[in-house]
N, C-alpha and C positions, 0 to 999 in steps of 0.2 A: 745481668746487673741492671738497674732499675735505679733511675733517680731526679728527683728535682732540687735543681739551682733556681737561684736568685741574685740577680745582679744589679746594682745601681749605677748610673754613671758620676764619677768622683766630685763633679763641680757641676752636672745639668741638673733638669729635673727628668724622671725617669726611670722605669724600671726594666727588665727582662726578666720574663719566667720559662725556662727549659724543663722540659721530661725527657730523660733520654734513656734510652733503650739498647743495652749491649748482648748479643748472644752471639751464637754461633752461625748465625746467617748475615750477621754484618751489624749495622752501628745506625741506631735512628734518632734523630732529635728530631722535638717537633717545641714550639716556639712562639710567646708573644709580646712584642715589647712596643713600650711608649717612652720617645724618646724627644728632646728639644733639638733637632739639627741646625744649624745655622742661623738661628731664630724661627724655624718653623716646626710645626707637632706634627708629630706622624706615629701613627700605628700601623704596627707589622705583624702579618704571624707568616712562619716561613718553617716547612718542614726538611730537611738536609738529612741525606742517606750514603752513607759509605759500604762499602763490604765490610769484610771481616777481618780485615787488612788494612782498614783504614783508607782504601782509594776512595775518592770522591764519585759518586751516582749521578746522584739525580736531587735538584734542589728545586722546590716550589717556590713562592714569595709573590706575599698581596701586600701591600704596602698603599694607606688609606692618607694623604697629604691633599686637599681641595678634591676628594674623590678619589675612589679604588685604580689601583693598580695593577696587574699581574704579568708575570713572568716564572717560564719553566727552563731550566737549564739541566740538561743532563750530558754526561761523559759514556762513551758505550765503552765496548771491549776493548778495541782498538786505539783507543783514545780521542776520537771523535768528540767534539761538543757539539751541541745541538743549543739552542735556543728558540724555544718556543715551534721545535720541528722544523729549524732553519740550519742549517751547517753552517756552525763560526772558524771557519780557517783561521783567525787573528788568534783565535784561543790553543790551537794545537799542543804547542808545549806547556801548557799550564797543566799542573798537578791536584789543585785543590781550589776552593772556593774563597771568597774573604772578601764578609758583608763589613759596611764602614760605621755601624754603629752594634757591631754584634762580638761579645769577649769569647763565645764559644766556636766560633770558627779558627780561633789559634789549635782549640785540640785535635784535632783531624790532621793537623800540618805536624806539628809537634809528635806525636802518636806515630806519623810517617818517619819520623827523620830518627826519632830513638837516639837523640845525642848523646853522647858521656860530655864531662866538664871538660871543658880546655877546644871542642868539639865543634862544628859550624856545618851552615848549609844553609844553600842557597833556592830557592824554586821561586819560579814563574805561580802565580795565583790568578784566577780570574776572578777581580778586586769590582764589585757592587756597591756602587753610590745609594744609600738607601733614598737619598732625596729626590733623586733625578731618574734612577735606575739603570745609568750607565753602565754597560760592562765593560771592562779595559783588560787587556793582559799586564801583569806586573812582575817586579821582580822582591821578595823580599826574603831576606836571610835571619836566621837564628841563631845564636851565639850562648852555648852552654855554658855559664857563669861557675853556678852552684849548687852542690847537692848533696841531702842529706835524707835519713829516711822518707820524711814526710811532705820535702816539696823541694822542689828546683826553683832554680832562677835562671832566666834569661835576658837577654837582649834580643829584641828583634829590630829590624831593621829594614822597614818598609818602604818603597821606592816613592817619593811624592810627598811623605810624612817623617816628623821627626822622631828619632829611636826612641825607643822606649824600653823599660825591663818590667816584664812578666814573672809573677810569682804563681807559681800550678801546684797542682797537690800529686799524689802517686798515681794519679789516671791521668794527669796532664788538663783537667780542668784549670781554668781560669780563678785564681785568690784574687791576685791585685794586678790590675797594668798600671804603673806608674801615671798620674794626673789624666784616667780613665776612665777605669771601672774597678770596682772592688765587689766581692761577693758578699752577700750578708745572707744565706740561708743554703742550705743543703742537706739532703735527706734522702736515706737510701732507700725504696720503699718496696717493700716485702709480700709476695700474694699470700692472703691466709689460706690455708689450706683445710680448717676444720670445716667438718660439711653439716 
């Protein structure tokens, strides 16, 4: 499966555009977004790769704020992080990734946890300040509200930040995070195959 999003943020100025990429060798998103952080403009593009399982890989990210920045984060077999080919011990228990201006790192986590309604769970995230580029470990939970064919609702519940509820569709993309982001475009995009 094949597709590009489009995401704004609900009260900044700002956009994100994803292509993502799902087969049977795992899960790629690749990414660029312009966003207003705290009063300051920053562009990002950051490519993020899961297996086929949805564990979290290996994440790129340049992020251009008074000049470029970059950072490589990846998780091995083991569950090791690495940072920039540095070993992060602070990061051990963390499961997934979770950039602070990015809607599509909910589905990686969500996709993990496969909740029914009534349902919770809780994971450690290694939580990325897009402005500063800090890495921190965190703790944040998801709480399965409601569901119906075409999209769930949740609650999540972010360590540091106040809760919020997520609206996703049946692949656990990002619709709406409550006074966030909302999606305005998506499209599933097909290879032609006439030669």
């Amino acid at each position: 499966m094949q597709q590009s999003l489009v995401w704004k943020p609900w009260d900044n100025p700002g956009v994100e555009h994803l292509n993502l990429d799902i087969d049977s060798n795992g899960v790629n998103a690749s990414s660029h977004l312009l966003q207003n952080i705290r009063g300051n403009n920053i562009a990002a593009t950051y490519t993020l790769n899961c297996d086929a399982r949805w564990r979290f890989r290996r994440l790129w990210l340049k992020v251009d704020n008074h000049g470029p920045r970059s950072l490589e984060l990846r998780r091995d077999m083991r569950g090791q992080w690495f940072l920039n080919g540095v070993l992060r011990d602070d990061l051990q228990h963390c499961q997934q990734v979770m950039l602070s201006a990015s809607p599509y790192t909910h589905t990686p986590a969500l996709q993990r946890c496969a909740l029914e309604v009534g349902q919770s769970e809780q994971l450690a995230v290694a939580y990325i300040d897009l402005l500063s580029l800090k890495i921190e470990a965190r703790l944040q939970r998801y709480h399965c509200l409601q569901q119906n064919n075409a999209q769930t609702l949740y609650r999540c519940e972010a360590e540091g930040h106040p809760s919020c509820e997520l609206t996703v569709d049946q692949f656990s993309l990002l619709q709406k995070a409550s006074e966030q982001f909302v999606r305005v475009s998506q499209r599933r995009l097909h290879l032609n195959t006439w030669v």
